[in-house]
Steps between C-alpha positions, in 0.01 A plus 500: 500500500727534198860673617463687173215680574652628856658845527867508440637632855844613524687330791560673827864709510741365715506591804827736537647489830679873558903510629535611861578876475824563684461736774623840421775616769224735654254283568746225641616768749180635588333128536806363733502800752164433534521120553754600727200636769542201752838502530587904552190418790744259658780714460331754696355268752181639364200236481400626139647715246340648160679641256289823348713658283787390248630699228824316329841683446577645150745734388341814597348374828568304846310209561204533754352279744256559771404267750276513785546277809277393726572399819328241730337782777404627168686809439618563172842663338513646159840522350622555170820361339733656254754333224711503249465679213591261153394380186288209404793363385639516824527267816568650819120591604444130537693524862229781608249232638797343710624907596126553587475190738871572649392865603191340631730231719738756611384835515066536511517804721868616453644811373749541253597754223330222238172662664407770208268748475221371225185714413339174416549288795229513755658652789780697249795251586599237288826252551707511270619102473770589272698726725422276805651182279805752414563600896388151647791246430288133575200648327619473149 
């Protein structure tokens, strides 16, 4: 067949590879407090942990984390952590995973005044990581 007589056919567009979106500061947060699941369960002594809730700090807000933990007889305990309050610009929530799993080591059950009264936390408590860092030397 004569190449003339074919149909001219426009080649195929390149195939554009996209750039890897950073991760906005939100996100990040929100995606390494849940990673962070197996190890508040070990901090706890807990055989599992999931992480159900996660809201990230701003300026007008506390970060939020809620974590249920269940233990090997099966029983389960529903807790809900508190942060700091900041900016995306800011750094200082990225020690609340680490102030979540040191309250789990060293106080699951204890009482404190970092225990605050929180209309969204399942049993109305939540712990207040921020003030337990402040009054608990080796914790921060």
């Amino acid at each position: 067949m004569d190449t003339a007589l074919r149909p001219a056919v426009p080649p195929l567009p390149a195939v554009v590879h996209r750039p890897a979106v950073p991760m906005d500061a939100a996100q990040e947060f929100v995606t390494r407090l849940r990673a962070s699941a197996a190890s508040l369960a070990a901090a706890a002594n807990a055989q599992t942990a999931v992480v159900r809730e996660v809201v990230p700090p701003a300026r007008h807000r506390r970060a939020r984390c809620r974590v249920v933990l269940r233990a090997a007889d099966g029983g389960e305990t529903d807790l809900t952590f508190l942060g700091p309050v900041s900016s995306a610009v800011d750094a200082p929530e990225r020690a609340f995973d680490l102030q979540v799993r040191a309250w789990l080591a060293a106080e699951l059950g204890g009482r404190g005044s970092w225990l605050v009264d929180d209309d969204e936390a399942p049993d109305g408590v939540a712990v207040d990581v921020t003030a337990w860092a402040a009054a608990t030397p080796t914790a921060g």
